[in-house]
C-alpha positions, 0 to 999 in steps of 0.5 A: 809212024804209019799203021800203027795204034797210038795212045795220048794220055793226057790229050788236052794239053799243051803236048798232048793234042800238039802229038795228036794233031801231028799223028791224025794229020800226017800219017795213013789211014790205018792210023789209030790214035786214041785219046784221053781227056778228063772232063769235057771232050775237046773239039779236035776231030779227025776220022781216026781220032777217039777220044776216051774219058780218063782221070788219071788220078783214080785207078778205076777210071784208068782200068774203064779206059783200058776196057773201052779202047780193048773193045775196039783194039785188039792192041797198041803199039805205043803209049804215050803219058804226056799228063803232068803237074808243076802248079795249081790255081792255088799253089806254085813250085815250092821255092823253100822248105818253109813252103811244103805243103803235104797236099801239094806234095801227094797230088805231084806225086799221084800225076807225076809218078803213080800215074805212069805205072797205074797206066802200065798196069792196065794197058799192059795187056794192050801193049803185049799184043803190039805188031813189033820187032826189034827194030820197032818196038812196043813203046811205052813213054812218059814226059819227065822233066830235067828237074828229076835228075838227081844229079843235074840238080844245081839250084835246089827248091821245087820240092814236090816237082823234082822229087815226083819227077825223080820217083817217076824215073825210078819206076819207069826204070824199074817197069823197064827191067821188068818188062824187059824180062816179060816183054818182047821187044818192048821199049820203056822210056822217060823224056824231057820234052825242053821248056816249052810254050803250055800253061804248065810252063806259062808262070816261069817263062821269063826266067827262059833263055831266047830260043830256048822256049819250044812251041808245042808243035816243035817239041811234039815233032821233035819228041815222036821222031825220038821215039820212032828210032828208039829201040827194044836196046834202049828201054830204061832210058832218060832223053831229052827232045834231041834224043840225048841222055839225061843223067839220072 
């Protein structure tokens, strides 16, 4: 994973800085990773660390991103959207119908699924300028979740969650056929990173099965080394941290 430009969205969560601390500390020199936090610029540096400032809820903000970092690249090779929403301080994953709430529902879907395509229509012109082949091509992920899978779904409720997550599995599929016939050696790809150890998970984690519940270290190694043996063949595809295919 060395000599190449990386993009974190979503730099200050649990996955996120796991991927950036792994990526700054165990790779070249010619490494560069850029970063995006939302508010306050976190605390982590490393001499080929940037962090840039991007609220991936406005599309305007989105574009800024894309313009800085076009000031000091002249392209990526990967992109990857670890930003997601699963609760907030006032409001938990619908257990019933009863519970929906349109507000709640629009802010899953704005994170969960408008965002990753908002993201790929302005670092597109980043990604197309990628130093790839295809044996290692472009990449372009997203962190989806196994309860997106329409049918995987066996016990129902989380509404807001599961259908975000099913819509951002549409449009990655659909920014993988497309992208598919405009890009070269490019792979779009959608991943279910285990349960692990973060804040978005922190309100469910006795319901989790012992050695079932992944540091962010772990699920971070285990999610890059995927990607670093994914192919342009594979775009389009819905895996989990092993690199196994999750059913639509």
């Amino acid at each position: 994973m060395s000599n190449k430009t990386y993009l974190i969205i979503g730099g200050t969560g649990g996955i996120g800085k796991a991927m950036i601390e792994q990526l700054t500390t165990s790779t070249t020199h010619d490494t560069l990773v850029f970063a995006t936090h939302h508010k306050n610029i976190p605390d982590f540096e490393a001499p080929n660390l940037q962090w840039i400032s991007m609220d991936i809820c406005d599309e305007h903000s989105i574009q800024q991103a894309a313009e800085v970092i076009k000031q000091q690249t002249t392209h990526i090779d990967w992109v990857i959207n670890c930003a997601g929403l699963l609760h907030t301080d006032t409001q938990q994953p619908e257990k019933a119908l009863r519970q929906m709430e349109t507000d709640f529902f629009l802010q899953n879907m704005q994170v969960n699924a408008l965002a990753s395509l908002l993201i790929a229509k302005h670092f597109k012109p980043l990604l197309v300028k990628s130093k790839r082949s295809n044996d290692t091509p472009a990449i372009f992920a997203t962190i989806s979740a196994r309860v997106g899978s329409i049918s995987d779904n066996q016990l129902g409720g989380w509404y807001s969650y599961r259908m975000s997550k099913a819509a951002l599995n549409m449009g990655m599929k659909n920014l993988s056929i497309e992208w598919g016939r405009s890009l070269k050696d490019v792979c779009v790809v959608v991943m279910q990173p285990g349960t692990v150890n973060t804040q978005l998970s922190a309100p469910f984690q006795s319901n989790v099965a012992d050695g079932h519940l992944f540091s962010t270290a772990y699920s971070a190694e285990c999610l890059l080394e995927v990607l670093s043996n994914m192919t342009a063949t594979q775009s389009g595809s819905f895996v989990d941290w092993a690199g196994e295919s999750i059913p639509w």
